[in-house]
PAKOLPA-747839 format. One record per atom (N, C-alpha, C): residue number from 1; x, z, y; residue in three letters. Coordinates in steps of 0.05 Angstrom, whole numbers, plus 32768, in hexadecimal, padded with zeros to 4 digits. Layout:
! PAKOLPA-747839
    nr   east     up   north   rest
   NUM      X      Z       Y    ala
...
***
This chain:
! PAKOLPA-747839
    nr   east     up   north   rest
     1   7EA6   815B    7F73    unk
     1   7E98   816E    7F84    unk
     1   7E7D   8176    7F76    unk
     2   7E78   8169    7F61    unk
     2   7E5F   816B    7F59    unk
     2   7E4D   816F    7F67    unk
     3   7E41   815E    7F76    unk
     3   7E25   815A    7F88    unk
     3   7E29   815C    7FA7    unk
     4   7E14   8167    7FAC    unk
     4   7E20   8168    7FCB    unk
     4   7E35   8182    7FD9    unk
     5   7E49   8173    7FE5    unk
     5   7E5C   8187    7FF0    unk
     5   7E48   81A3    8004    unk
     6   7E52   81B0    8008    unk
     6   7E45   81D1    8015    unk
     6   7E5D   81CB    8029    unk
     7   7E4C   81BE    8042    unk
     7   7E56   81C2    805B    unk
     7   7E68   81D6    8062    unk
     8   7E5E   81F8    8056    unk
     8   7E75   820E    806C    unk
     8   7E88   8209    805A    unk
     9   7E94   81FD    8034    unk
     9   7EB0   81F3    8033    unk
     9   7EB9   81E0    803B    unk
    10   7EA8   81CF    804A    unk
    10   7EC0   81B6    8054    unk
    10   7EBE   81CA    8070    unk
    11   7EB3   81D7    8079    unk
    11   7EC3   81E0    8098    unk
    11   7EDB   81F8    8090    unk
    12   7EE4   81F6    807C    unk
    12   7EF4   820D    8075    unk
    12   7F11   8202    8064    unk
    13   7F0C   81E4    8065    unk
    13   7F26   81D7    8062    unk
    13   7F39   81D9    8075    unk
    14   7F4D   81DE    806B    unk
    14   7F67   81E2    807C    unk
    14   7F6F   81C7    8090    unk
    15   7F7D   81D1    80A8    unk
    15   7F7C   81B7    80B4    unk
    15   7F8C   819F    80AE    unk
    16   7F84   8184    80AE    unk
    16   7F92   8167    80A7    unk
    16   7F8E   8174    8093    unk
    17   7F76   8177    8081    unk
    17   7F6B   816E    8065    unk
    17   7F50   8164    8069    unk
    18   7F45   8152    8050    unk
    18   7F2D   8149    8052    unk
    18   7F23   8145    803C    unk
    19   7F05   8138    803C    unk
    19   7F02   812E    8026    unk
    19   7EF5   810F    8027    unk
    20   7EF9   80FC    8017    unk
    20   7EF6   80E4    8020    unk
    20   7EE5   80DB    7FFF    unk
    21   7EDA   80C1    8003    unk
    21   7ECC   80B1    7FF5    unk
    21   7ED4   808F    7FFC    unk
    22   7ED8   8088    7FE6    unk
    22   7ED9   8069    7FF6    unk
    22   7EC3   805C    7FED    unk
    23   7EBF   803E    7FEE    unk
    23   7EBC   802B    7FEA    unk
    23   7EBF   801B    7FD3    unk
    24   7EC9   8011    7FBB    unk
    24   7ED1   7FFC    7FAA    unk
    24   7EC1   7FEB    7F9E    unk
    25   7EB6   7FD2    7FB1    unk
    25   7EA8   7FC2    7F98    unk
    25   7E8F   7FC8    7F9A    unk
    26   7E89   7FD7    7FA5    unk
    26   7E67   7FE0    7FB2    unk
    26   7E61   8001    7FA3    unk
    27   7E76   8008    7F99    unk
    27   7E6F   801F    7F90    unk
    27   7E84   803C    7F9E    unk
    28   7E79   8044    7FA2    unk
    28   7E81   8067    7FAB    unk
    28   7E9F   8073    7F98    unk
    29   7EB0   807E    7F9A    unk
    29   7EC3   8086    7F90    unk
    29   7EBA   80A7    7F87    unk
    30   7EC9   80B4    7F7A    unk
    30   7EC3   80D1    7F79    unk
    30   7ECC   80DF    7F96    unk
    31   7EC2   80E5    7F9F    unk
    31   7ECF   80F6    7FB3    unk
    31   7EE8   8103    7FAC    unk
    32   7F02   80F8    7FC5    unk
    32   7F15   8108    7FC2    unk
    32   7F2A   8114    7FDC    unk
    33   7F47   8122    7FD5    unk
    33   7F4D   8129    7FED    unk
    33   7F62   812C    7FF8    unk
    34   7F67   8128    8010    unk
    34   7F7B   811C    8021    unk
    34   7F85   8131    802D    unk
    35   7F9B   8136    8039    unk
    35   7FB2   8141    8049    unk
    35   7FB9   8137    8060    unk
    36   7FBB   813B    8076    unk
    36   7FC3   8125    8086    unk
    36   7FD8   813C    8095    unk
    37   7FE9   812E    80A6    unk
    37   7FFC   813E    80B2    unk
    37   7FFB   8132    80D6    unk
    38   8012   8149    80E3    unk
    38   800F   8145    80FB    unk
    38   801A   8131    8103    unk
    39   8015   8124    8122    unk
    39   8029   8112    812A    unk
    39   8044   8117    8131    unk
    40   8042   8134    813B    unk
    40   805B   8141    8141    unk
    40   806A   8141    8124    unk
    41   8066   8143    8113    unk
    41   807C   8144    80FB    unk
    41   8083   8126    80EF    unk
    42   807D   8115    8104    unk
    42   808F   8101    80EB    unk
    42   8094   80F0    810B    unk
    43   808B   80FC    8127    unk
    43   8098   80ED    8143    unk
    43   80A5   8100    8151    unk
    44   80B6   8119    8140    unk
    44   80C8   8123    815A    unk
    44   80D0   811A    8165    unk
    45   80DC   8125    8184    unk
    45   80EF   811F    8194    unk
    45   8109   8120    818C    unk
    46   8120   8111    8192    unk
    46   813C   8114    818E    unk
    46   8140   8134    8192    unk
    47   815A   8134    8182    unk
    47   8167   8153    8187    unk
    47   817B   814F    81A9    unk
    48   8177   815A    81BA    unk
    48   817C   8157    81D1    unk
    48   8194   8142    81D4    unk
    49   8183   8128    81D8    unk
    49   8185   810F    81E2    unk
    49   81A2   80FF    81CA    unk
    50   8192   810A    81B8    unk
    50   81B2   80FB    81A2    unk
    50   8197   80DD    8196    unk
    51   8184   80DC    81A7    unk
    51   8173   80C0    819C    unk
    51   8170   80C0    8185    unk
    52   817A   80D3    816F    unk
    52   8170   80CF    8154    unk
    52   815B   80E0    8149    unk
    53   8148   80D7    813A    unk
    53   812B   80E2    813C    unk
    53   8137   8101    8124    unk
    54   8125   8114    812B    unk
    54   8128   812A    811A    unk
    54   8128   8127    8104    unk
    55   8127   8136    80E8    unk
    55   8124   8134    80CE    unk
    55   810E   8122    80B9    unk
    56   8115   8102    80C2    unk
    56   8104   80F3    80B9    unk
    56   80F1   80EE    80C7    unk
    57   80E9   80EA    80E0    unk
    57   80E5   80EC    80F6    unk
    57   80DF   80CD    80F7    unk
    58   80D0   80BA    8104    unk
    58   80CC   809F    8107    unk
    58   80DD   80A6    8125    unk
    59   80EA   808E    812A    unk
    59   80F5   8083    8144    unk
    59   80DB   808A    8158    unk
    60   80DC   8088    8177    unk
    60   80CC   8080    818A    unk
    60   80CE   8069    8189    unk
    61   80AE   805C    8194    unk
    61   80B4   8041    8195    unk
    61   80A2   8039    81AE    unk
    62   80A5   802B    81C3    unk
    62   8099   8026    81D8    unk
    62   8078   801B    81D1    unk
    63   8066   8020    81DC    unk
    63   804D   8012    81D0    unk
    63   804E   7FF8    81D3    unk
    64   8057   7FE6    81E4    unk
    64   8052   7FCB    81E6    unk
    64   806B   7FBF    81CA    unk
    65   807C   7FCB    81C5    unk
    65   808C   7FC0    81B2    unk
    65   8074   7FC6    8193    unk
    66   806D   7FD4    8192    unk
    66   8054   7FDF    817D    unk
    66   8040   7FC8    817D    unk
    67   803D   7FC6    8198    unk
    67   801C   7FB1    819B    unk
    67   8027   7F98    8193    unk
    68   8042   7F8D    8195    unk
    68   804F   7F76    818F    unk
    68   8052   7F6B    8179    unk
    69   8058   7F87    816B    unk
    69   805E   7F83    8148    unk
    69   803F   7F80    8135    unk
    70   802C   7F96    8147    unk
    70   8013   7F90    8132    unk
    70   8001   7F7C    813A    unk
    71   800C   7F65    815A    unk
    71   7FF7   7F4C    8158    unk
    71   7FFC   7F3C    8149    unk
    72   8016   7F37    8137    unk
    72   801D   7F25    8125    unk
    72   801A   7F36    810C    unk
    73   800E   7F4C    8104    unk
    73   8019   7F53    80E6    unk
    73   8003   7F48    80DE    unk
    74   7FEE   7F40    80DF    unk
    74   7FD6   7F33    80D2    unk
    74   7FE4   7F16    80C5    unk
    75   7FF4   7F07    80CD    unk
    75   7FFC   7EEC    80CE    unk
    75   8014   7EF2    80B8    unk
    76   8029   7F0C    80C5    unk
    76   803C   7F06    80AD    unk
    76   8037   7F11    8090    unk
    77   8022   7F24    8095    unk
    77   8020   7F28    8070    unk
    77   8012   7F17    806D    unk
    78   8004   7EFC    8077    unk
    78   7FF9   7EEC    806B    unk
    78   800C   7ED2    805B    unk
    79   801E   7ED4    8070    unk
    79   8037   7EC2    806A    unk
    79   8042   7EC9    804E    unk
    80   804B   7EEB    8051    unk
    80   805B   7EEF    803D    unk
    80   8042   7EE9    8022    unk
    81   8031   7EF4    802B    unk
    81   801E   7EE6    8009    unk
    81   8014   7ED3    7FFF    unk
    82   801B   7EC0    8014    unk
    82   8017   7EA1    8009    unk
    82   8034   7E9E    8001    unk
    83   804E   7EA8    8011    unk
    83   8065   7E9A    7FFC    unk
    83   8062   7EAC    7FE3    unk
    84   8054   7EBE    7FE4    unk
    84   8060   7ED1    7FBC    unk
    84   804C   7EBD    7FB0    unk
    85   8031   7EBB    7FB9    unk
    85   8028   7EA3    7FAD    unk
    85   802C   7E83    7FA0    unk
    86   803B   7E86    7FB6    unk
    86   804B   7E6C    7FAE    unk
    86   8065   7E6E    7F92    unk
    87   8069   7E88    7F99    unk
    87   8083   7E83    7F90    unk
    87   807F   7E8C    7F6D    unk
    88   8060   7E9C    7F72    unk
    88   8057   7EA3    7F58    unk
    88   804B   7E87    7F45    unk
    89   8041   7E71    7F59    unk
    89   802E   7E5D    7F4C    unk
    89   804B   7E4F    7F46    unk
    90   8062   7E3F    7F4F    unk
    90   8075   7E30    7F46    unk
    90   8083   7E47    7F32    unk
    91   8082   7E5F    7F27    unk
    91   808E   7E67    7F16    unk
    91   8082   7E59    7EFE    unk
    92   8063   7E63    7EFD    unk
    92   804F   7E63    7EF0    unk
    92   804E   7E41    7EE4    unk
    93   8054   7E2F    7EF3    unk
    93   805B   7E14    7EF0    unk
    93   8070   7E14    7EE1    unk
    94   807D   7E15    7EED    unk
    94   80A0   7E1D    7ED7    unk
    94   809E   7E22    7EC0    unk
    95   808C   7E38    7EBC    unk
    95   8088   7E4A    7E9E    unk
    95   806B   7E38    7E91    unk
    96   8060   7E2F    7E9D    unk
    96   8051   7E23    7E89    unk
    96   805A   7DFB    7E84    unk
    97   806F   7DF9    7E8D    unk
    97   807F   7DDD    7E86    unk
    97   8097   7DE8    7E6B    unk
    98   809A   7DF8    7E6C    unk
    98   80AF   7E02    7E56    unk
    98   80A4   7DFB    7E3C    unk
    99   80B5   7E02    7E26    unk
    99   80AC   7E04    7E07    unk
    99   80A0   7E14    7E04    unk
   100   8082   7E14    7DF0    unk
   100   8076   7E28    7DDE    unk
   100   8094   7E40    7DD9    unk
   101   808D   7E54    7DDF    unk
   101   809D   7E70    7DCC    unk
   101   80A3   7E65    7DBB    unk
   102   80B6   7E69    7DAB    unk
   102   80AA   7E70    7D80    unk
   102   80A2   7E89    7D79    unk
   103   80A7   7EA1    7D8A    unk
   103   80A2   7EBB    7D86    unk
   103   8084   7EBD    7D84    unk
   104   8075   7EB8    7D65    unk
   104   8059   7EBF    7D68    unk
   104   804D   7ED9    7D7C    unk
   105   8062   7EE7    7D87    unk
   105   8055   7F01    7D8D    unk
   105   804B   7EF9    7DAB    unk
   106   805B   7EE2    7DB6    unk
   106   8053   7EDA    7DD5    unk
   106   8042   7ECA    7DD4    unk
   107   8038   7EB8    7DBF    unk
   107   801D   7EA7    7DBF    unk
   107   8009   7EB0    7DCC    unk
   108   8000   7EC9    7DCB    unk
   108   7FE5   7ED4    7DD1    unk
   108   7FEF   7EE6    7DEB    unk
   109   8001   7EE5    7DF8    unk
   109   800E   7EEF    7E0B    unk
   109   7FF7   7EE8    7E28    unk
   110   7FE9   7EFE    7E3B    unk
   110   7FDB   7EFE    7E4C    unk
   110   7FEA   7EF0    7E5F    unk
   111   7FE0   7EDD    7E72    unk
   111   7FEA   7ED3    7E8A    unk
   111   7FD4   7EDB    7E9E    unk
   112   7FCA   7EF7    7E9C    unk
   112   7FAB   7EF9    7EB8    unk
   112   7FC2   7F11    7EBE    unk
   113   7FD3   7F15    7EC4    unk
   113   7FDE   7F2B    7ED8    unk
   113   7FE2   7F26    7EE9    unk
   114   7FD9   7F3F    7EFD    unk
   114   7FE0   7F30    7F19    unk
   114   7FFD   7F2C    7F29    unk
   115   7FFD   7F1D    7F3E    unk
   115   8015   7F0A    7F43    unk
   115   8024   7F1E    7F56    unk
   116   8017   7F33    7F69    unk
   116   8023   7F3E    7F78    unk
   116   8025   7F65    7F73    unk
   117   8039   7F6B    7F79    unk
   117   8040   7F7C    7F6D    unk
   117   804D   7F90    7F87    unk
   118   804D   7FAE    7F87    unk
   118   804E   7FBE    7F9F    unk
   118   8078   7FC7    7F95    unk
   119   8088   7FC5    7FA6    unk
   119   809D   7FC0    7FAB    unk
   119   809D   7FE8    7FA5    unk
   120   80AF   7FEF    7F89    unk
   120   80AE   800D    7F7D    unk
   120   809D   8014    7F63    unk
   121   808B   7FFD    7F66    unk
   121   806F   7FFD    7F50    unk
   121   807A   7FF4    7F3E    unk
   122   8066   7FEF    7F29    unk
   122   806C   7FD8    7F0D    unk
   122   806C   7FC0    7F16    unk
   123   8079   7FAC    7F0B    unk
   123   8076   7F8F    7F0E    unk
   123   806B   7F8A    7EF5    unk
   124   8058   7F78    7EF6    unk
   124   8043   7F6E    7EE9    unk
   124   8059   7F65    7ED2    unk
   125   8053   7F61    7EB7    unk
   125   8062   7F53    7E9C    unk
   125   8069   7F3A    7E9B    unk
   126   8071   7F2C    7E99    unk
   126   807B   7F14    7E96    unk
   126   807E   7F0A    7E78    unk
***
């Protein structure tokens, strides 16, 4: 944006766009920008009463079945990342009880990658 944004173009962004800044580490990001869409396009209603949501469409879901699922989601991604943890530290055990390589090229081979990895992404090297 180079410096400060001019108010009458952010009132002249189209609607569900923005511009955002975050946070990282105590420092400010570059300013950047977002899209957002309606609720109506991803919660139609069924096509007259066939209960299946429109074209990619999320299901309805009652709110208390909603309120149900997100009082425990704090607990189970905590769960699931102590077992990848786990399951990353007894690998990590495994592999460092083995034989030295002989392949000089893995001697100097990094072990600081990180352990968890986004499910579509890269998985860290081994």
């Amino acid at each position: 944006m180079g410096g400060q944004a001019d108010p009458a173009a952010l009132t002249r962004l189209q609607r569900f766009h923005f511009i955002a800044q975050v946070t990282d580490r105590g420092e400010l990001s570059e300013p950047f920008a977002l899209e957002g869409i309606r609720v109506e396009d991803v919660a139609e209603l069924p096509a007259a009463g066939s209960g299946v949501p429109l074209g990619g469409a999320v299901a309805q879901t009652e709110a208390a079945e909603v309120t149900r699922h997100l009082e425990t989601l704090d607990e189970r991604i905590l769960a699931e990342l102590t077992k990848r943890r786990r399951e990353s530290a007894k690998t990590e055990r495994v592999a460092s009880e083995a034989p030295a390589s002989a392949n000089p090229d893995d001697q100097g081979a990094s072990t600081d990658q990180p352990t968890l990895w986004v499910p579509g992404g890269t998985r860290p090297k081994q």
